[in-house]
C-alpha positions in Angstrom: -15.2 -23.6 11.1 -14.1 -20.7 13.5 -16.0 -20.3 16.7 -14.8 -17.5 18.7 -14.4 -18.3 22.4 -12.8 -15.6 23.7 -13.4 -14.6 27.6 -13.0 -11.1 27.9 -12.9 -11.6 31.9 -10.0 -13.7 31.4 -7.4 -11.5 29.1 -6.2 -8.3 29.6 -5.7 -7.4 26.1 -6.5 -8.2 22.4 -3.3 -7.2 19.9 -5.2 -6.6 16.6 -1.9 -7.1 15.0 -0.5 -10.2 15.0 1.5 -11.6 11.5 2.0 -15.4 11.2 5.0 -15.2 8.9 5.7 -19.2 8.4 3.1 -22.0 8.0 3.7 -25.6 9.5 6.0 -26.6 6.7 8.3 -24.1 6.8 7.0 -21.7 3.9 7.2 -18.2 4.8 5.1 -15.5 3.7 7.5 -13.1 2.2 10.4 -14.5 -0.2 13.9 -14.8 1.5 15.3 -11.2 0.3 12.3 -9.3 2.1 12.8 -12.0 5.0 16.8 -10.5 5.2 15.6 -7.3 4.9 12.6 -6.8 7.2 15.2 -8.3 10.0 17.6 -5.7 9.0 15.5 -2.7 9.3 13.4 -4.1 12.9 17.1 -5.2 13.8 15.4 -8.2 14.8 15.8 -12.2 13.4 14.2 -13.9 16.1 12.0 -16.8 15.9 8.7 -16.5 13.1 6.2 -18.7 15.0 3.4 -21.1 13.3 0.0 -20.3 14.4 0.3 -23.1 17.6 3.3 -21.7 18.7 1.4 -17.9 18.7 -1.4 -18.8 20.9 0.6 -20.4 23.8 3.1 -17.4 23.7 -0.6 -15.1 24.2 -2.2 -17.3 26.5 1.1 -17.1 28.4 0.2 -13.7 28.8 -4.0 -13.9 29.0 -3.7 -11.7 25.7 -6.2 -12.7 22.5 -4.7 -12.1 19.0 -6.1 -11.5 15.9 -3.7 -13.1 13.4 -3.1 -13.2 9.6 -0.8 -13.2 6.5 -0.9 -11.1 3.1 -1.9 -12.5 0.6 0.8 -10.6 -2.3 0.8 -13.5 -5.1 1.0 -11.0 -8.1 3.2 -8.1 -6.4 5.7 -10.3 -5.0 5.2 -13.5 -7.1 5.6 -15.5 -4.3 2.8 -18.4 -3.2 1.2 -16.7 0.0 0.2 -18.4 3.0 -2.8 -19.8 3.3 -5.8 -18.3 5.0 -7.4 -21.2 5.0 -5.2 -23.0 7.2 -4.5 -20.3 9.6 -8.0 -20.1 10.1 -8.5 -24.0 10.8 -5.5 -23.5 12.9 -6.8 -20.5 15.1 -10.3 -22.4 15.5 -8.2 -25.0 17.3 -7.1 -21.9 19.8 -10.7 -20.2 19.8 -10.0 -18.9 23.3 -6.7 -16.6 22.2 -6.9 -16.4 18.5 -8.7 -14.4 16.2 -8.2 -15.4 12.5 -8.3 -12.6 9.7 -8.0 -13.9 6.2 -6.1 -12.0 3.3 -6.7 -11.9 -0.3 -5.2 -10.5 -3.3 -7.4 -7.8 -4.6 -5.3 -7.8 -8.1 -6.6 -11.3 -8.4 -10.4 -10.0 -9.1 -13.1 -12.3 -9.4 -11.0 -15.2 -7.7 -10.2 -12.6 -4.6 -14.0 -12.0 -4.6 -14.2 -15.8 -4.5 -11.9 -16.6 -1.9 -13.1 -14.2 0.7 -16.6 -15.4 0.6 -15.0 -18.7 1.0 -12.9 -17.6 4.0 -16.2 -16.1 5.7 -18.9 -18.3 4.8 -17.1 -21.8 4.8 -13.9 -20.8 8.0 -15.6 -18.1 9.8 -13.0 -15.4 9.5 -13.5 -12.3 11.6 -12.2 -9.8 9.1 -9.2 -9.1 6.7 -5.9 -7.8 6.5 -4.6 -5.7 3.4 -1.2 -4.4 2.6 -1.9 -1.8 -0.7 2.4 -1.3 -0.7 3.4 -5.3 -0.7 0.4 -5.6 -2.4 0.8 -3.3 -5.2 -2.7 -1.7 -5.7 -4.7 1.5 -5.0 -8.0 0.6 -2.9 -9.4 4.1 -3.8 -10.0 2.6 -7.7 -13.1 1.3 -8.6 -12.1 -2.0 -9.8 -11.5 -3.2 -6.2 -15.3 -2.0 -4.8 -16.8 -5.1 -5.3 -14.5 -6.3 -2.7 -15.3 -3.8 -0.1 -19.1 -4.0 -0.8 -18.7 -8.2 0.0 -16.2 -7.6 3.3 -18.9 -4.9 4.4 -22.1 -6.5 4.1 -20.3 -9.5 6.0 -20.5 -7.5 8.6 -16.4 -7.9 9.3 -13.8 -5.4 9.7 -10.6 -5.1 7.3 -7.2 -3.8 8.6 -5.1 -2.4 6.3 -1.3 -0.8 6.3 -0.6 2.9 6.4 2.4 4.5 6.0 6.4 3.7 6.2 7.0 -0.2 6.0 9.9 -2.3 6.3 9.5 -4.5 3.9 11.7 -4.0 0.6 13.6 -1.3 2.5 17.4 -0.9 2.1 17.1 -3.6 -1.0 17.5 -1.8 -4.6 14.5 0.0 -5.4 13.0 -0.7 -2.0 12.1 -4.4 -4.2 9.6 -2.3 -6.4 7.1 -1.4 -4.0 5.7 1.9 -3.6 4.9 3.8 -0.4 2.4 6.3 -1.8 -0.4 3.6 -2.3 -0.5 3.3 1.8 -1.1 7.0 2.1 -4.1 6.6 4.2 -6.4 9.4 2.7 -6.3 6.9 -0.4 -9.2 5.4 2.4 -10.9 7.9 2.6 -12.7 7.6 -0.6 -13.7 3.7 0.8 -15.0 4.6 3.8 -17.2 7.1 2.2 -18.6 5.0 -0.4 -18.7 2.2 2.1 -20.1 3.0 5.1 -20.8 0.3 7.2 -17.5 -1.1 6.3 -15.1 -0.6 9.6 -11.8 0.1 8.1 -8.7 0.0 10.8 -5.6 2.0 9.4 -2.8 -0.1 10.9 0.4 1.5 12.0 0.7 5.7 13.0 0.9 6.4 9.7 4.6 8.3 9.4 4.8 10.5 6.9 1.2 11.2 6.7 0.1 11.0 10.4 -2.2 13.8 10.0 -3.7 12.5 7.2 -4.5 9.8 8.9 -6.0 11.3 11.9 -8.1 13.7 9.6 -9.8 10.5 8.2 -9.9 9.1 11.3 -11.9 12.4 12.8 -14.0 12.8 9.6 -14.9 9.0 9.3 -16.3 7.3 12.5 -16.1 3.6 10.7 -12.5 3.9 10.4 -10.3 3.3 13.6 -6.1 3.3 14.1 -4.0 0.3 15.4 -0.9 1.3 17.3 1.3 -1.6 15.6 4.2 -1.0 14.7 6.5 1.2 16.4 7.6 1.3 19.8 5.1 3.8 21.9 7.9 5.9 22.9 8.2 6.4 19.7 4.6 7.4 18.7 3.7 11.2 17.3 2.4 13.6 19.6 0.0 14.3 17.4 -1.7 10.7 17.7 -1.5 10.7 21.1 -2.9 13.8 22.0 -6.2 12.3 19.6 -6.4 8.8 21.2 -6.4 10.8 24.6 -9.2 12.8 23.7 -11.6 12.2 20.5 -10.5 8.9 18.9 -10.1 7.2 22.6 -12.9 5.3 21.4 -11.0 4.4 18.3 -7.5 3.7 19.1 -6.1 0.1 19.2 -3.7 -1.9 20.9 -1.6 -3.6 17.9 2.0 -4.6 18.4 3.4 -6.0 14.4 4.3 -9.3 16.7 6.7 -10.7 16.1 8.4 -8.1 14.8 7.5 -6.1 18.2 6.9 -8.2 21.2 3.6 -7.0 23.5 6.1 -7.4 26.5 8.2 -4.4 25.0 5.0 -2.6 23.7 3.5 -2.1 27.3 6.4 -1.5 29.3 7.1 1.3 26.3 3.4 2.6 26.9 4.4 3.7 30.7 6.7 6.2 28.8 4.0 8.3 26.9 1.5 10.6 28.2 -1.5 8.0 27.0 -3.8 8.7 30.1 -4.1 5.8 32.0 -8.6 6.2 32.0 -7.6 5.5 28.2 -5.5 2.5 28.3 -8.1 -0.2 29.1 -10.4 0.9 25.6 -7.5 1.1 23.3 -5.8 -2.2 25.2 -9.2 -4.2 25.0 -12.0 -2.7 25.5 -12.4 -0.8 21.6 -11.2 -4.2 19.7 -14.0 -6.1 21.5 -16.7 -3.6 20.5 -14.8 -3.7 16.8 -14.6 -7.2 16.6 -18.3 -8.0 17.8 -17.4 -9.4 21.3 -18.9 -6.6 23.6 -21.1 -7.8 26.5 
């Protein structure tokens, strides 16, 4: 079981946003069209690490990573990853790796199932959700029992906002729909929920201020900065984790789709204040994720 054993003295950052895209057989967690097309729209096809092969390239760099699939079984009809195994595999690299488990809320009672499994019997620290690849709404009813179980766990869940890669330039952007990551469709979750800490992943392009409105309004729901390039980030967002979200804000690269070498030396070209950087590099994911001193 999972044992975090993570020295904050010793890193000098925690990425909240780390995929592992292939297990140790070769499987992958996306079928081979998205694969091509993801590459095509990051312009990237570079290597898609196993979980060993993520915690040397972060301890490398005295980073910790929180890292997990999506579990998409009935959108993509495509046998996920297991979360299982990534977290047996991160327990083996306690001192870099954070393990987040995934489960497909369209599954119902057997989702239910599966995430008390992951926290009670692998000691995730939280989950990741994708409502686009995914293919549901989690402002509906039907997926509250979910959220009531991940909340009174006591762990955080991450899940996609906005503009995504994945299905783009294929016909019909392969079915999935950007409106269910709109991320006001969380507001209604973190109201009925909470003590449930709710990270919207990614600035949230086209609904940035939407975002940043729930963000404001709700003070159990926090932003990740995965994604996109910081060069690239909104003004908007910036001028919020500057100044009322600072507490809020959090470093998150998409790796390996964007590498936390380019991430930071991107950073030195925004007008993030540099009295900011350490919370939203480290300092806010270890009070998120229960590590704080």
């Amino acid at each position: 079981m999972y044992q975090p054993a993570i020295d904050l003295d010793a890193i000098t950052a925690i990425d909240m946003h780390v995929h592992i895209e292939v297990d140790e057989h070769g499987h992958t967690s996306l079928p081979e069209p998205l694969v091509a097309a993801v590459s095509t729209y990051f312009r990237t096809d570079g290597p898609r690490p196993a979980v060993g092969a993520v915690a040397q390239y972060y301890r490398e760099r005295d980073m910790a990573a929180v890292v997990f699939t999506v579990d998409a079984r009935t959108q993509l009809k495509h046998r996920p990853l297991s979360s299982t195994d990534i977290a047996r595999a991160a327990a083996e690299h306690a001192d870099v790796l954070i393990p987040f488990g995934s489960v497909d809320p369209r599954t119902g009672e057997a989702a239910l199932e599966l995430a008390a499994r992951l926290i009670e019997q692998e000691g995730v620290r939280g989950f990741k959700f994708h409502p686009t690849v995914q293919g549901f709404d989690p402002s509906h009813d039907e997926y509250a029992p979910l959220w009531g179980l991940i909340e009174r766990a006591g762990v955080p869940a991450i899940f996609h906002t906005g503009q995504t890669g994945i299905g783009a330039g294929t016909p019909g952007g392969y079915g999935l729909r950007l409106g269910l990551s709109n991320p006001m469709l969380l507001d209604p979750v973190a109201a009925d929920f909470p003590d449930l800490q709710i990270v919207m992943a990614h600035p949230s392009v086209p609904w940035q201020d939407e975002a940043l409105s729930v963000a404001t309004h709700k003070h159990n729901t926090w932003i990740d900065l995965s994604g996109w390039s910081p060069k690239y980030f909104p003004a908007e967002l910036v001028r919020y984790a500057n100044s009322v979200l600072k507490r809020r804000v959090l470093f998150g690269t998409d790796y390996p789709l964007l590498t936390p070498d380019r991430w930071l030396r991107d950073v030195a070209a925004t007008d993030l204040k540099p009295d900011v950087l350490p919370g939203i590099l480290k300092d806010n994911a270890a009070r998120l994720l229960g590590f704080a001193r």
